[in-house]
FIKOLZA-1660 file (N, C-alpha, C; in steps of 0.1 Angstrom, whole numbers, plus 5000, padded with zeros to 4 digits):
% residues 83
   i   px   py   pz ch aa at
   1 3747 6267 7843  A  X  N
   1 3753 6275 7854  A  X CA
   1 3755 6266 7866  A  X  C
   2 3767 6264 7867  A  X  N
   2 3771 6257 7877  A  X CA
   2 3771 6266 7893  A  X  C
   3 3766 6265 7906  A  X  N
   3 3767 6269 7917  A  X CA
   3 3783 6268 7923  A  X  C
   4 3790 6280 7929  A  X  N
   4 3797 6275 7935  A  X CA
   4 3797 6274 7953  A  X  C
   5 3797 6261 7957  A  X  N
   5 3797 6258 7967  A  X CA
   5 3802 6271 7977  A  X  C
   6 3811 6279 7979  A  X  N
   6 3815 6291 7986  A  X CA
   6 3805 6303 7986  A  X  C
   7 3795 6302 7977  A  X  N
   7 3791 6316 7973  A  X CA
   7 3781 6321 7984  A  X  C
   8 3776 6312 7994  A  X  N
   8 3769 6315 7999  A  X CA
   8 3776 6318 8016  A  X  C
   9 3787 6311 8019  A  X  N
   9 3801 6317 8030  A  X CA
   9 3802 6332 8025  A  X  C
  10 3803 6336 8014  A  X  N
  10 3807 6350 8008  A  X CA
  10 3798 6358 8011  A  X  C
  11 3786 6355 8010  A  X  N
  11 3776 6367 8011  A  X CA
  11 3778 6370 8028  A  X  C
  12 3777 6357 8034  A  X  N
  12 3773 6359 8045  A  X CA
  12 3787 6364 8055  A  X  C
  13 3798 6366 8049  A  X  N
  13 3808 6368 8054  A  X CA
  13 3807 6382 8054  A  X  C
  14 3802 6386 8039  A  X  N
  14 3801 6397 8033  A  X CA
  14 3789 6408 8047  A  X  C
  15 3784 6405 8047  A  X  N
  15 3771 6406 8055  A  X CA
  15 3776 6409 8071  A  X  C
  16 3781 6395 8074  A  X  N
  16 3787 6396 8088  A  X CA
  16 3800 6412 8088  A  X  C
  17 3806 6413 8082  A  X  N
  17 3812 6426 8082  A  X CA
  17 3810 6434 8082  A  X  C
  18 3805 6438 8072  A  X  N
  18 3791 6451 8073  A  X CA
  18 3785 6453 8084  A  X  C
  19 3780 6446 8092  A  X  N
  19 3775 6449 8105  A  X CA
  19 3778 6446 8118  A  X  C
  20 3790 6441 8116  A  X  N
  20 3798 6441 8128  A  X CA
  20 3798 6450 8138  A  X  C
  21 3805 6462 8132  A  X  N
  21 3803 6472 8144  A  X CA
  21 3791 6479 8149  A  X  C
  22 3779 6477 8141  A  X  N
  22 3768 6478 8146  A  X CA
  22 3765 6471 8157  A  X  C
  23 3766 6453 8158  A  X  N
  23 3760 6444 8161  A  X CA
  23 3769 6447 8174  A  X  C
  24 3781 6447 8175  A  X  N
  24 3791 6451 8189  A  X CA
  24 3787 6464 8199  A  X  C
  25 3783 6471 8189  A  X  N
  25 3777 6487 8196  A  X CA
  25 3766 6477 8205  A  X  C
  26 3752 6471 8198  A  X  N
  26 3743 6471 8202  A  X CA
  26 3745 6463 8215  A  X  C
  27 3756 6452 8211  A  X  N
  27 3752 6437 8226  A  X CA
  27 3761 6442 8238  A  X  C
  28 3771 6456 8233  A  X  N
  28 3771 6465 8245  A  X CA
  28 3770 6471 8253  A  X  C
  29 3754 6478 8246  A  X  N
  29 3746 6484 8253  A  X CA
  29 3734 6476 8263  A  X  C
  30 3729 6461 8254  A  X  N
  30 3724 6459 8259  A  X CA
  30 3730 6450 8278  A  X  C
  31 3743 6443 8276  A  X  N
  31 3756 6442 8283  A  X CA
  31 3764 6450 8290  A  X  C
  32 3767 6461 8290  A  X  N
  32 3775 6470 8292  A  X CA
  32 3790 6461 8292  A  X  C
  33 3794 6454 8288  A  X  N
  33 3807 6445 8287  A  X CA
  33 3812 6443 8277  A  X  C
  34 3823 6447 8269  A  X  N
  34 3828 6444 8255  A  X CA
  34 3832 6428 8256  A  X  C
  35 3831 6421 8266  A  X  N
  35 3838 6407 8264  A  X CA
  35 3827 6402 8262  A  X  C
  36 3811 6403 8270  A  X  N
  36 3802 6393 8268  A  X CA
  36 3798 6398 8253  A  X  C
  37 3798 6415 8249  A  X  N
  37 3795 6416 8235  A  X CA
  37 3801 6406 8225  A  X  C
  38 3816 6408 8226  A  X  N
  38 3818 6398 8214  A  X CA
  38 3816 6387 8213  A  X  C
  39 3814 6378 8228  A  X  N
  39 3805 6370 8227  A  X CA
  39 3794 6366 8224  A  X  C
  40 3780 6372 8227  A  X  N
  40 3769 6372 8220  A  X CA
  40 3770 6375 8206  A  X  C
  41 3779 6385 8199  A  X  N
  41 3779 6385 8185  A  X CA
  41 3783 6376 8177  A  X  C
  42 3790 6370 8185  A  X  N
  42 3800 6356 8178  A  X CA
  42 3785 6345 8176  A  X  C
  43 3780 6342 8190  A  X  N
  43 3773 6333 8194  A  X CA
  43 3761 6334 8179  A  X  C
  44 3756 6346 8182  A  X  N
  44 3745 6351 8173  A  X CA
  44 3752 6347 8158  A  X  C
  45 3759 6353 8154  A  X  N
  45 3765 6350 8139  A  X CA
  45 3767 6335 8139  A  X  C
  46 3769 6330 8148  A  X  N
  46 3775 6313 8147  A  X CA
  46 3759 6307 8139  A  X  C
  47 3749 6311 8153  A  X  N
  47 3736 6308 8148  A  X CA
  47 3725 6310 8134  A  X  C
  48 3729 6324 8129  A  X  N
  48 3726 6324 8121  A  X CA
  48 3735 6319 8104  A  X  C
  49 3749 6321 8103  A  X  N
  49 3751 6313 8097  A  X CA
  49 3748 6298 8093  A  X  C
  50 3741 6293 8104  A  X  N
  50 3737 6281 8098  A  X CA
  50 3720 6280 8094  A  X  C
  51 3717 6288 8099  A  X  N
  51 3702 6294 8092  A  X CA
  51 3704 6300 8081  A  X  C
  52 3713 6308 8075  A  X  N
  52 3714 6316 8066  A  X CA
  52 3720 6304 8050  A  X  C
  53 3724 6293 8051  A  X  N
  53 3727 6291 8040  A  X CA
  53 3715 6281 8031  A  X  C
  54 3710 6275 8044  A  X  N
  54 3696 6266 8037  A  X CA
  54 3690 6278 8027  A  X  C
  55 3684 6293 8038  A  X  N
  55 3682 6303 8030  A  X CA
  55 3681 6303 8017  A  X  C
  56 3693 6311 8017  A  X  N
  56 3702 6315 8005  A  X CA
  56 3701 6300 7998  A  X  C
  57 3703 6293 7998  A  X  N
  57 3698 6279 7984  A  X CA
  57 3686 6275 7982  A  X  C
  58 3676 6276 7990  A  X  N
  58 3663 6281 7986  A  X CA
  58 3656 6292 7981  A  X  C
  59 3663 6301 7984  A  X  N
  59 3656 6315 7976  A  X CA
  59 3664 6315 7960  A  X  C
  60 3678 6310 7959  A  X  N
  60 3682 6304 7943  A  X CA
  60 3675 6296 7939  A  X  C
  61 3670 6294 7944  A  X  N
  61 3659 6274 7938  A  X CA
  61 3646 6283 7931  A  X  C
  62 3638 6290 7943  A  X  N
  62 3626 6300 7938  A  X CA
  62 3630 6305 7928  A  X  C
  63 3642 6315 7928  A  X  N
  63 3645 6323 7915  A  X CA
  63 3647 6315 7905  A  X  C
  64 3655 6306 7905  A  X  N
  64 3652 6296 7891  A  X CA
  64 3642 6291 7890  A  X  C
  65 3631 6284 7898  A  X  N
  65 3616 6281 7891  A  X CA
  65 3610 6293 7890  A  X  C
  66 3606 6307 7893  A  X  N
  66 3602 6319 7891  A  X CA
  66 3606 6324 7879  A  X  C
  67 3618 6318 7872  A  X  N
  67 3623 6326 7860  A  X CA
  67 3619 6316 7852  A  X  C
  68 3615 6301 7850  A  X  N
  68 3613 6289 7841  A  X CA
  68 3597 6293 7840  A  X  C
  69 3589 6296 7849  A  X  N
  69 3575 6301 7852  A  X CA
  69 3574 6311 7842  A  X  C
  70 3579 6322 7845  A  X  N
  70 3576 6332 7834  A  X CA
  70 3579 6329 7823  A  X  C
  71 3593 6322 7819  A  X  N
  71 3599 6317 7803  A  X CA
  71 3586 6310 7796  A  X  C
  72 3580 6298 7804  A  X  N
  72 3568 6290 7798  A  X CA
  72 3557 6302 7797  A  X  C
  73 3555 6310 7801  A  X  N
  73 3541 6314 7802  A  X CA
  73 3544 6325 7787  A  X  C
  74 3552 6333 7786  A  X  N
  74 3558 6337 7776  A  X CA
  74 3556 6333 7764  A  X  C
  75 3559 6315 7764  A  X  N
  75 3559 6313 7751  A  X CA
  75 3544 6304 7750  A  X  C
  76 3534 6307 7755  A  X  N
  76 3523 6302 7754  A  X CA
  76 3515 6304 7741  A  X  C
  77 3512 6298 7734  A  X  N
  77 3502 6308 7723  A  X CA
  77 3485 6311 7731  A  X  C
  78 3483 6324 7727  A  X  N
  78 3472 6324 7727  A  X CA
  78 3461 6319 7723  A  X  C
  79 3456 6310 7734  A  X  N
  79 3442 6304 7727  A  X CA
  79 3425 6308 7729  A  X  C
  80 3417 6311 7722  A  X  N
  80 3406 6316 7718  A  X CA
  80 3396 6311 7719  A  X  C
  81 3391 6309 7732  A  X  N
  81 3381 6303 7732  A  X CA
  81 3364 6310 7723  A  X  C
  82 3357 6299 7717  A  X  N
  82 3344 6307 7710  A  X CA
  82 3334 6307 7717  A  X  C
  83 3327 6316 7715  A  X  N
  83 3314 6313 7722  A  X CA
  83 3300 6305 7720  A  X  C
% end
């Protein structure tokens, strides 16, 4: 299974959309200014996209050793110790 380099732009693009109009509602309340809002949202999203992709390729890394972990442990034989 090859990674494709985009997939993690996608989620987060994905993500950034979905809460767009939330994120605008909020930095206008806390602003009262639609200009500084799209600014702070922009700023914010700038910031976290580059937090969000180390993320996202670390938590694929876990899920692939978390899924190699269980495969080995699976195929363990049971051993019996005597007393």
């Amino acid at each position: 299974m090859t990674a494709n380099p985009d997939d993690g732009q996608q989620d987060f693009r994905d993500f950034a959309m979905a809460r767009a109009s939330q994120l605008f509602r909020i930095a206008f309340l806390m602003g009262g200014d639609w200009h500084e809002a799209e600014d702070l949202v922009q700023s914010t999203l700038t910031k976290l996209f580059v937090a969000f992709r180390p993320a996202a390729g670390r938590a694929r890394a876990r899920s692939q050793i978390g899924m190699g972990r269980r495969h080995r442990r699976c195929q363990r034989p049971a051993v019996r110790r005597s007393a």
